[in-house]
N, CA, C and O atoms as a GROMACS GRO file, in nm:
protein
  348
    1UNK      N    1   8.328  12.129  13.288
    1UNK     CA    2   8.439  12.071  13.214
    1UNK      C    3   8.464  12.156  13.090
    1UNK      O    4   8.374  12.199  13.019
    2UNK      N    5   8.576  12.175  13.073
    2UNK     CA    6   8.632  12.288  12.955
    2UNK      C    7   8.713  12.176  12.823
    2UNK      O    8   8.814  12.107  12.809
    3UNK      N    9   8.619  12.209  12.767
    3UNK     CA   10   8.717  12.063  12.632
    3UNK      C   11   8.813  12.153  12.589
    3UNK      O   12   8.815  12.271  12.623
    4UNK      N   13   8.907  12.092  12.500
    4UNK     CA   14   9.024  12.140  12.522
    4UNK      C   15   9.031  12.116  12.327
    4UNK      O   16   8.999  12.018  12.260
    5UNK      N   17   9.084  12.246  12.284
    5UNK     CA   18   9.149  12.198  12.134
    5UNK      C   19   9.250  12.111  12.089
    5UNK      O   20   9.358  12.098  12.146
    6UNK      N   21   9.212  12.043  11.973
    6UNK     CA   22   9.288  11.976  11.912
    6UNK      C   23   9.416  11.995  11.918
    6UNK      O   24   9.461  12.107  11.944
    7UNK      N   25   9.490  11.898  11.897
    7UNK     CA   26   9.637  11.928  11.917
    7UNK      C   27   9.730  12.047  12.055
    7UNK      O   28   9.826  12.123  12.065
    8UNK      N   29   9.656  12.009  12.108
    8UNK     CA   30   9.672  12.042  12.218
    8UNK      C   31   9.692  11.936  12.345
    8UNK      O   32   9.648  11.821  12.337
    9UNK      N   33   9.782  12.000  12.496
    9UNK     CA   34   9.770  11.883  12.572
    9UNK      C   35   9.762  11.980  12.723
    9UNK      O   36   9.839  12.074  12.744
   10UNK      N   37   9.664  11.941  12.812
   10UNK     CA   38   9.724  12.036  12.930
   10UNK      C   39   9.812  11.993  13.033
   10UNK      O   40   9.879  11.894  13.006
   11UNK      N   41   9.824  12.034  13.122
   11UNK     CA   42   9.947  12.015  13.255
   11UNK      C   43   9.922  11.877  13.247
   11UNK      O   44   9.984  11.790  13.185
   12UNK      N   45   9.809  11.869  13.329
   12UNK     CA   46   9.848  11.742  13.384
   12UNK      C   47   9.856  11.583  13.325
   12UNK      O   48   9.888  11.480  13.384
   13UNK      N   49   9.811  11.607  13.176
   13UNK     CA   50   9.865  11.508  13.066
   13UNK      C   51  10.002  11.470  13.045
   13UNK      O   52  10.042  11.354  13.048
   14UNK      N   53  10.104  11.620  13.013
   14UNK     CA   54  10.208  11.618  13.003
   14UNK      C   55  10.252  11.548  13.150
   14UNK      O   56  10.301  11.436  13.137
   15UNK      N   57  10.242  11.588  13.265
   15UNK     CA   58  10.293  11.586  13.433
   15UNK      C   59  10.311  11.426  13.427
   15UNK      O   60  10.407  11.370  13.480
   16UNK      N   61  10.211  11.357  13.358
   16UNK     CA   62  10.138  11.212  13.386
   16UNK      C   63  10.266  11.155  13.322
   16UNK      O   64  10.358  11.097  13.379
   17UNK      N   65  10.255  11.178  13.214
   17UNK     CA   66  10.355  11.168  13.089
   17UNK      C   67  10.499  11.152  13.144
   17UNK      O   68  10.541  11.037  13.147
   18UNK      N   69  10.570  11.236  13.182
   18UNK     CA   70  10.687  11.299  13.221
   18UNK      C   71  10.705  11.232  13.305
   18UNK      O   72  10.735  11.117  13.274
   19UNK      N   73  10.700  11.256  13.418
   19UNK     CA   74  10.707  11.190  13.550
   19UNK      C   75  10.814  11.279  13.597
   19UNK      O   76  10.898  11.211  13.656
   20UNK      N   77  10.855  11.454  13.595
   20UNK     CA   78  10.887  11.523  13.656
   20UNK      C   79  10.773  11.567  13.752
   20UNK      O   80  10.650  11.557  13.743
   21UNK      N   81  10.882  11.636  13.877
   21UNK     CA   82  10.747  11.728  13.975
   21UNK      C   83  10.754  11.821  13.892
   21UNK      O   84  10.826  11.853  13.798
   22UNK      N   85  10.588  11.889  13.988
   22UNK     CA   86  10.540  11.977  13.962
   22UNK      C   87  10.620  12.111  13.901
   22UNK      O   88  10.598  12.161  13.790
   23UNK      N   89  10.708  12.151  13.989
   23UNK     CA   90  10.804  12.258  14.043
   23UNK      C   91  10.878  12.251  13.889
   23UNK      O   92  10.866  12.345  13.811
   24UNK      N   93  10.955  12.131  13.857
   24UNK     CA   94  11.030  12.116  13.775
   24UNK      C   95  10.974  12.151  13.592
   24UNK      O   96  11.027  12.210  13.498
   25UNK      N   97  10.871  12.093  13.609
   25UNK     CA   98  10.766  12.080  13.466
   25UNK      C   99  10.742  12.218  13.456
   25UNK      O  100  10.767  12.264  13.345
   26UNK      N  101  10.692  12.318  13.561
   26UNK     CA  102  10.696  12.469  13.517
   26UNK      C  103  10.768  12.556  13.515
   26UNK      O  104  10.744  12.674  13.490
   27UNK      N  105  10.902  12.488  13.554
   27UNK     CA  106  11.031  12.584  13.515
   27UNK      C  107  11.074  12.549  13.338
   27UNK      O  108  11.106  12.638  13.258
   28UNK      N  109  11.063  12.366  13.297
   28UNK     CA  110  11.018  12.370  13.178
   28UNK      C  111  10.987  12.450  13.087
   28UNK      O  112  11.040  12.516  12.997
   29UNK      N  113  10.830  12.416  13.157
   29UNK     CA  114  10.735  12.470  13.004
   29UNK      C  115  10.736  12.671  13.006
   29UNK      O  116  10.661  12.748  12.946
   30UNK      N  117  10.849  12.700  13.099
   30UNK     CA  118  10.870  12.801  13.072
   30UNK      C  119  11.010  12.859  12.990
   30UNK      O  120  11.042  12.964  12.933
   31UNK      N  121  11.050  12.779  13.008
   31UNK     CA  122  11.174  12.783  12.932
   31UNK      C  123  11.139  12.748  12.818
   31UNK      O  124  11.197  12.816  12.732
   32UNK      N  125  11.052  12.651  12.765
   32UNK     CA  126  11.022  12.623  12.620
   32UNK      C  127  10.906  12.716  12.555
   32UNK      O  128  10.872  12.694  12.439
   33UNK      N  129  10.840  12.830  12.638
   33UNK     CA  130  10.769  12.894  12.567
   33UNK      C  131  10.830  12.974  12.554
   33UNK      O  132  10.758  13.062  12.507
   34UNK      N  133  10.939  13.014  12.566
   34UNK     CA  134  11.028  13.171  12.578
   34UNK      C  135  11.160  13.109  12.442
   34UNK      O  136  11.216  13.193  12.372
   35UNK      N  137  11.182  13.005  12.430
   35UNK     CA  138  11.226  13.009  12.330
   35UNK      C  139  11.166  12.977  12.205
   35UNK      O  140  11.242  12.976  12.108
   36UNK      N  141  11.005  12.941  12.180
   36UNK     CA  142  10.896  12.962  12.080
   36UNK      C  143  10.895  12.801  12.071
   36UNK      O  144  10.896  12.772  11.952
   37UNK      N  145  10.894  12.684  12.154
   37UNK     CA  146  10.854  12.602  12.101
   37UNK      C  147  10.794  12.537  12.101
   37UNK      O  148  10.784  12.440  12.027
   38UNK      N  149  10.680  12.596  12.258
   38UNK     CA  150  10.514  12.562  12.310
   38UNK      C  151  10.491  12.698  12.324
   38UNK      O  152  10.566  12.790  12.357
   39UNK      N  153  10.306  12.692  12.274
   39UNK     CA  154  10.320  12.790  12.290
   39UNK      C  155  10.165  12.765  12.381
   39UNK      O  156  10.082  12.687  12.336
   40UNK      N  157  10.141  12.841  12.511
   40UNK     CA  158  10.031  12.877  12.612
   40UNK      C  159   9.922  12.920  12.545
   40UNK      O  160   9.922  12.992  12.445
   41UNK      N  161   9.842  12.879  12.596
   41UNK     CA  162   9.706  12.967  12.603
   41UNK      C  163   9.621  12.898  12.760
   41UNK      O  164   9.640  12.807  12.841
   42UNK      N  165   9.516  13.016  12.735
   42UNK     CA  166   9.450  12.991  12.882
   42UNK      C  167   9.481  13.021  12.991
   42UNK      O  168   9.586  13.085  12.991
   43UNK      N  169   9.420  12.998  13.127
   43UNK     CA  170   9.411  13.066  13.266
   43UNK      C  171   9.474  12.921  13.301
   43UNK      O  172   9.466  12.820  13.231
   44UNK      N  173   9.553  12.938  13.456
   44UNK     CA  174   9.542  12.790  13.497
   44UNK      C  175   9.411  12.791  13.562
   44UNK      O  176   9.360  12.903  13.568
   45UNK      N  177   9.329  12.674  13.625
   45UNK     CA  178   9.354  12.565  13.564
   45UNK      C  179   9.348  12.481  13.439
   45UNK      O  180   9.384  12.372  13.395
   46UNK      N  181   9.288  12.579  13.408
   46UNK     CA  182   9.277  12.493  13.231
   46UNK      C  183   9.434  12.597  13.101
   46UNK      O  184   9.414  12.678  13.011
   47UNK      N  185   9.487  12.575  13.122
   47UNK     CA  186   9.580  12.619  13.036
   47UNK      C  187   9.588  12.509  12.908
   47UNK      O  188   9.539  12.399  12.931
   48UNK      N  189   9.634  12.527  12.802
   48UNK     CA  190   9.648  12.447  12.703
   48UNK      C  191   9.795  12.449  12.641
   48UNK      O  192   9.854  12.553  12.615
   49UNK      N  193   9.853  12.304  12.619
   49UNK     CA  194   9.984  12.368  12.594
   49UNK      C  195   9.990  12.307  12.412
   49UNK      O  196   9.920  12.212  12.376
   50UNK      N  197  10.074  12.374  12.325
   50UNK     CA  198  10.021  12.327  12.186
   50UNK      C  199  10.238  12.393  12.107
   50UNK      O  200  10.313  12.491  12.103
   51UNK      N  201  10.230  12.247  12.065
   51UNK     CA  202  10.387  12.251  11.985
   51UNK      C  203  10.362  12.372  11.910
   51UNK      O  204  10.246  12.403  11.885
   52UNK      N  205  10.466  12.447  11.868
   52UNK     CA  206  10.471  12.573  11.772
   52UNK      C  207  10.554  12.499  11.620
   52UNK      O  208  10.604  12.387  11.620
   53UNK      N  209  10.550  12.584  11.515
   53UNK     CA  210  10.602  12.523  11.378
   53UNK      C  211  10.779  12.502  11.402
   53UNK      O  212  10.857  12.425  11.346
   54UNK      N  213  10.798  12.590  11.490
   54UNK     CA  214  10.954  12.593  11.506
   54UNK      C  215  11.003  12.475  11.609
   54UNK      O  216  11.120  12.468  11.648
   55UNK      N  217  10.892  12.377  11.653
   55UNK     CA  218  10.906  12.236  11.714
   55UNK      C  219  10.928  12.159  11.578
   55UNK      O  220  11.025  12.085  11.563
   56UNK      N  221  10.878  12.169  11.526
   56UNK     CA  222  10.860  12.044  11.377
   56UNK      C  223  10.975  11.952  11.375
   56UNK      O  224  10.956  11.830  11.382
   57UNK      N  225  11.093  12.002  11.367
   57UNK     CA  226  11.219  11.946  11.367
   57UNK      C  227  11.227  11.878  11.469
   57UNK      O  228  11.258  11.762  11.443
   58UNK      N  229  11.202  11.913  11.650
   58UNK     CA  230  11.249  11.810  11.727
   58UNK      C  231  11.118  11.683  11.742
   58UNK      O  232  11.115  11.594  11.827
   59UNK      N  233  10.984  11.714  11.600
   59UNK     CA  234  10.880  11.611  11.659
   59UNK      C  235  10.922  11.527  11.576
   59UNK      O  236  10.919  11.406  11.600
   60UNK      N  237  10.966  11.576  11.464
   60UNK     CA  238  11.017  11.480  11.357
   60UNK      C  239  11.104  11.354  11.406
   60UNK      O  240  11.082  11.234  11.392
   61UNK      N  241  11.233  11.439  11.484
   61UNK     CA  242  11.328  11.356  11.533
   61UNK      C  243  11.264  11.207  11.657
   61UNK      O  244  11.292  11.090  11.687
   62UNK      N  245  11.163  11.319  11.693
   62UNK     CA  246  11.099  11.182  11.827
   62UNK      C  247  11.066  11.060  11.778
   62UNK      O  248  11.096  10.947  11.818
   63UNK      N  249  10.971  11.112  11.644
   63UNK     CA  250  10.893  11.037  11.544
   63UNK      C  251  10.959  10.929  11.502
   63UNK      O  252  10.930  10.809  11.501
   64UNK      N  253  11.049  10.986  11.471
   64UNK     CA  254  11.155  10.882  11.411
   64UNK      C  255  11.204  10.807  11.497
   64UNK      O  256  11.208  10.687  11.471
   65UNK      N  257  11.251  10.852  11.617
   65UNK     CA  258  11.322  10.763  11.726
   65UNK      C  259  11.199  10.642  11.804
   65UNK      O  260  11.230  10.547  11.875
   66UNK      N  261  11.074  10.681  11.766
   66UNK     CA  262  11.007  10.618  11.838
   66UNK      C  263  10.964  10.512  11.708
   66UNK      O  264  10.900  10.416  11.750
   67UNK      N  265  10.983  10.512  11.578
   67UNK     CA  266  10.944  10.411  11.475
   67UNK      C  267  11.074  10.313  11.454
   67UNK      O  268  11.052  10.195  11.427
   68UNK      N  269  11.197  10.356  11.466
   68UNK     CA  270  11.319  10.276  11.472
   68UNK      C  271  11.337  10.276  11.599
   68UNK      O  272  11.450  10.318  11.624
   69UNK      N  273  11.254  10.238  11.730
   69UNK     CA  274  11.311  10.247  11.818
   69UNK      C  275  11.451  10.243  11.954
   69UNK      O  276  11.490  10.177  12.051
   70UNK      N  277  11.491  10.398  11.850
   70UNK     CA  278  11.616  10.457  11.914
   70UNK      C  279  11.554  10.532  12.045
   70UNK      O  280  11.446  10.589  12.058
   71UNK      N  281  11.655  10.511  12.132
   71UNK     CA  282  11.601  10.630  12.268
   71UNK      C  283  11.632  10.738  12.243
   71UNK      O  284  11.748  10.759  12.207
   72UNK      N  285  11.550  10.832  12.253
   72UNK     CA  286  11.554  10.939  12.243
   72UNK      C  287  11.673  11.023  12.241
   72UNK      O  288  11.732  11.090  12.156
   73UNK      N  289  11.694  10.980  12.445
   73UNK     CA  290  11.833  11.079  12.484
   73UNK      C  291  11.968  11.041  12.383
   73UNK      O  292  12.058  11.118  12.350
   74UNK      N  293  11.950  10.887  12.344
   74UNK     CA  294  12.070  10.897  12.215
   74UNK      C  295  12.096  10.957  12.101
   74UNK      O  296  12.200  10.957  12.035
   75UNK      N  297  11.980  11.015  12.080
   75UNK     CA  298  11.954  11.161  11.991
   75UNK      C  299  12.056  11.253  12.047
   75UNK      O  300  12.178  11.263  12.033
   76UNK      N  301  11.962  11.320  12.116
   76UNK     CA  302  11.975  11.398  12.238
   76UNK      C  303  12.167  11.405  12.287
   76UNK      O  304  12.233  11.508  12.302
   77UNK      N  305  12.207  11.291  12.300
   77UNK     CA  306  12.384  11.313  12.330
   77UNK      C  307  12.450  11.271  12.223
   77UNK      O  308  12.567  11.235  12.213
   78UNK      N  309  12.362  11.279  12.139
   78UNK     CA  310  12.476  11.282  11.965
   78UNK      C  311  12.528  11.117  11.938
   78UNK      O  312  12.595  11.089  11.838
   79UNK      N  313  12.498  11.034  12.018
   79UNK     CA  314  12.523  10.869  12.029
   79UNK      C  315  12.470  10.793  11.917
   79UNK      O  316  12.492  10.672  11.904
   80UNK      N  317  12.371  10.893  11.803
   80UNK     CA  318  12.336  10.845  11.685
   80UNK      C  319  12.348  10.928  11.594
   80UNK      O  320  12.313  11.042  11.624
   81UNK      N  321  12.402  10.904  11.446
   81UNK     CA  322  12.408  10.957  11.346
   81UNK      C  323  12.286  11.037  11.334
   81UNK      O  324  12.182  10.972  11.344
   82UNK      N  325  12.272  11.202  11.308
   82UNK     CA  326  12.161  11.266  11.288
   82UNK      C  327  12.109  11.249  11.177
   82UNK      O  328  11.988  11.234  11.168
   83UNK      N  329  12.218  11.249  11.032
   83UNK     CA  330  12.148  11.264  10.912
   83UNK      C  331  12.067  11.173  10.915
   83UNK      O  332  11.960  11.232  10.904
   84UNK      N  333  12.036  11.009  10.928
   84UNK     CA  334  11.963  10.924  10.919
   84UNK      C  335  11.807  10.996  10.932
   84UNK      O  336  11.711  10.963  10.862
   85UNK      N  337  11.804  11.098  11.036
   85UNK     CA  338  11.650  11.173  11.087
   85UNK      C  339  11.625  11.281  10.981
   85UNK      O  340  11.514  11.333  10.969
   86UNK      N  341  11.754  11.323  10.884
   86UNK     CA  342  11.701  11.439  10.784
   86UNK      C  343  11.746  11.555  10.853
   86UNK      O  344  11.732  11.662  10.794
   87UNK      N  345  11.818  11.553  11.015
   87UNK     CA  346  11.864  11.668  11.032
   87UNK      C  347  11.998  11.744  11.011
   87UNK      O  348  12.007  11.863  11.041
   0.00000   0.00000   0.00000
């Protein structure tokens, strides 16, 4: 068993999480490491996936949506005032 660093999450946490397939989640988390906002480490099977500083802004926004519980995607399609989040 390979423990895993802090603030960190691997595949199949996120997979559990999500409830996309497989196929779909690694076209994802490739698209979000190429624009800097997870960033990889590790071999599979143990890969580690870990938010980068240039996430801050969309954890903030979750943060928020999940303490005033707004849905997310109403973020997400502009259906809520942003400034309220500071963005």
């Amino acid at each position: 068993m390979h423990p895993k660093r802090s603030g960190t999450s691997v595949p199949a946490e996120v997979l559990e999480a999500c409830g996309l397939d497989v196929g779909e989640f690694y076209g994802l988390l490739s698209d979000l490491a190429q624009s800097g906002l997870v960033r990889l480490s590790g071999a599979y099977p143990f890969e580690e996936i870990a938010l980068t500083e240039e996430a801050a802004p969309a954890e903030t926004i979750a943060e928020r949506c999940r303490q005033e519980t707004i849905p997310l995607e109403h973020v997400l399609a502009a259906d809520v005032d942003l400034s309220r989040f500071g963005a």
